[in-house]
DRENVEXNU-12222 format. One record per residue: residue in one letter; z, x, y of N, C-alpha, C, O in turn. Coordinates in steps of 0.1 Angstrom, whole numbers, plus 5000, padded with zeros to 4 digits. Each point is the difference from the previous one (the first is absolute). Last residue first. Layout:
AZXYZXYZXYZXY...
//
This chain:
X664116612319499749885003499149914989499749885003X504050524988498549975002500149885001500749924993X503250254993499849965015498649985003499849945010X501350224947500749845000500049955018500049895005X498650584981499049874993500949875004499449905004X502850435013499050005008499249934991499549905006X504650204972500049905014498650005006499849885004X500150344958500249915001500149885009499549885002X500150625002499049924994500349844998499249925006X504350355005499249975011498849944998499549915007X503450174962500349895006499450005014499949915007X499850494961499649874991500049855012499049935000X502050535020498449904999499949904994499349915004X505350274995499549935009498549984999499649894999X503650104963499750055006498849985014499149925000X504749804975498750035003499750105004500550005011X503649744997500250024986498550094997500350084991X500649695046501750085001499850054987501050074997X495149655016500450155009501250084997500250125002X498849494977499150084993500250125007500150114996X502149525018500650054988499150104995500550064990X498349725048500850045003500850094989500650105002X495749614991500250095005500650105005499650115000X501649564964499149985009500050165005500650094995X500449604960499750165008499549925008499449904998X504749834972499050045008499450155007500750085005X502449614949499750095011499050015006499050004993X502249704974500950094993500050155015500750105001X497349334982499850125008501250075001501049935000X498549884956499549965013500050075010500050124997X500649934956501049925007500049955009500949935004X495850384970500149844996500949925005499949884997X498350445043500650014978499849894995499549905005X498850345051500349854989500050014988499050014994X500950215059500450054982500349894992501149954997X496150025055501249944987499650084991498850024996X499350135047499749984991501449954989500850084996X496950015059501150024995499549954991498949945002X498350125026500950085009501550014987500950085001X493449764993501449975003500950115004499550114998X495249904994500650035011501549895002500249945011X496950194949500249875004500649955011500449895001X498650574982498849894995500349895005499049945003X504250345003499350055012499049894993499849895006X503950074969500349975016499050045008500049955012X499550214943500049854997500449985016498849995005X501450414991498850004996499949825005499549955010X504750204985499750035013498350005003499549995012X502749954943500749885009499250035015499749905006X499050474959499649874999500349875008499249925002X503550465001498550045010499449904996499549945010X504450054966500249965018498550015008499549955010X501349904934499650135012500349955014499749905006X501649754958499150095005500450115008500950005009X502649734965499650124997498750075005499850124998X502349425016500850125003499450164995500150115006X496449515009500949984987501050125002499450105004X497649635035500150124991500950004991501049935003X495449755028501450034997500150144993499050074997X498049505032500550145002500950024994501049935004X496649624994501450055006499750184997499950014987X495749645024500950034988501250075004499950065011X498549665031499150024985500750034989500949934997X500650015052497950084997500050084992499650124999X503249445021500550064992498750125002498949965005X503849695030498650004994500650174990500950085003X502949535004499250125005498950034993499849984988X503049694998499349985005498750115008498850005002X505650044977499349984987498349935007499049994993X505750085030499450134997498449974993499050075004X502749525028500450084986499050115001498850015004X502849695036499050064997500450114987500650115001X502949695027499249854988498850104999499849944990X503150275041500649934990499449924990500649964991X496850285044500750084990501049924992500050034988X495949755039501450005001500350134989499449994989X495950035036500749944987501850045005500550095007X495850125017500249895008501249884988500749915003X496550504996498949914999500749845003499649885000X502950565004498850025009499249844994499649945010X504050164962500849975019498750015006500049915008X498650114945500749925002500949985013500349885004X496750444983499049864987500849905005499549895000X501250565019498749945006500349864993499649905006X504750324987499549985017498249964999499749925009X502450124948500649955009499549945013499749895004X498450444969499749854997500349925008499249935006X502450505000498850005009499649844995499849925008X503750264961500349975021499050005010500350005012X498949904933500250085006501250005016500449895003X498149934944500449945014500150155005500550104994X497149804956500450045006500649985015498950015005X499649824942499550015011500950075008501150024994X499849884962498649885000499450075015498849995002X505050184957499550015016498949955001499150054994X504449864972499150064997499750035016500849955007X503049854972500350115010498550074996500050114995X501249384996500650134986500050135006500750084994X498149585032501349974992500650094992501150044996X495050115040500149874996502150004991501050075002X497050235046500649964985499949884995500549915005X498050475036500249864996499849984987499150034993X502650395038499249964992500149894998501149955001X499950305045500349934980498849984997498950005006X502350325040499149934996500749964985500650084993X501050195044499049905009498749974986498850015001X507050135006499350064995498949895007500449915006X504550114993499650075010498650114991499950124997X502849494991499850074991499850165009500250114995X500949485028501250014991499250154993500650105002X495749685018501250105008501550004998500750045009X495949774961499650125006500950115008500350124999X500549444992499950044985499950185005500850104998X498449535027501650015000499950164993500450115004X495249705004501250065008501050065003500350095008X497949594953499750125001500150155007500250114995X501249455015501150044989499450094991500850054991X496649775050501150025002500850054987500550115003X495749674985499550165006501550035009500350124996X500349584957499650005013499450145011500450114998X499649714944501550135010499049935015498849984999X499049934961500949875007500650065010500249945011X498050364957498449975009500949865004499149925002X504550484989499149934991498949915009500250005012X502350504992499749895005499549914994499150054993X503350434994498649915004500649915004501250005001X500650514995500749855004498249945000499050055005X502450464973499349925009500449884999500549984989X501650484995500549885002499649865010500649935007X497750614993500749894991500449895001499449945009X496750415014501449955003500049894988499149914997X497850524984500649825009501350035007500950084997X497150264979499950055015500249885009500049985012X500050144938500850125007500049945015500850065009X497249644960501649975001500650155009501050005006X493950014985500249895014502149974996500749975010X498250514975499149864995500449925011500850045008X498150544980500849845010499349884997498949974998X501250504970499249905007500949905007500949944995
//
């Protein structure tokens, strides 16, 4: 059985809800990746930033990226997650129900890795991930 640890990228970087939308930016493109997780103190994940956030919630609506905190962004709702031992087809199930693109592996240590898409293809058999991507692209 593949589990969501067979097929995370490791070593996920959060952001905390003070971090600024620029030093989320930063964050991103030092990481050469387009989305964190948002972290309270103890490393639980309260929410998510993307690089689309970025550009609509915050350069398009006109907000300073230096002073406009992560923690502000509009949120839609409960965090999306998976625990390292679920099922990958269950993680990819969980991504089309809730049409996210990417899913924190979260332990009791905190976030411990991320699925996104991209990681399901390199690791997936392909319908599995075609199905998927096409529920999560549904309008």
């Amino acid at each position: 059985m593949t589990t969501a640890r067979d097929i995370m990228s490791h070593d996920a970087i959060c952001v905390t809800s003070t971090e600024t939308a620029a030093q989320a930016a930063q964050a991103m493109a030092a990481n050469d990746i387009g989305a964190l997780p948002i972290c309270d103190a103890r490393g639980g994940v309260t929410g998510m930033v993307t690089d689309r956030d970025l550009t609509v919630h915050v350069m398009a609506a006109g907000y300073d990226p230096d002073t406009y905190q992560v923690g502000d962004l509009p949120q839609s709702g409960e965090v999306v997650a998976a625990a390292p031992s679920d099922e990958a087809d269950k993680v990819l199930e969980r991504m089309a129900e809730h049409k996210v693109r990417r899913i924190p592996v979260v332990d009791d240590g905190g976030v411990s890795g991320l699925v996104s898409q991209a990681d399901a293809a390199l690791h997936m058999p392909e319908t599995t991930v075609g199905t998927a991507v096409a529920a999560v692209s549904e309008p």
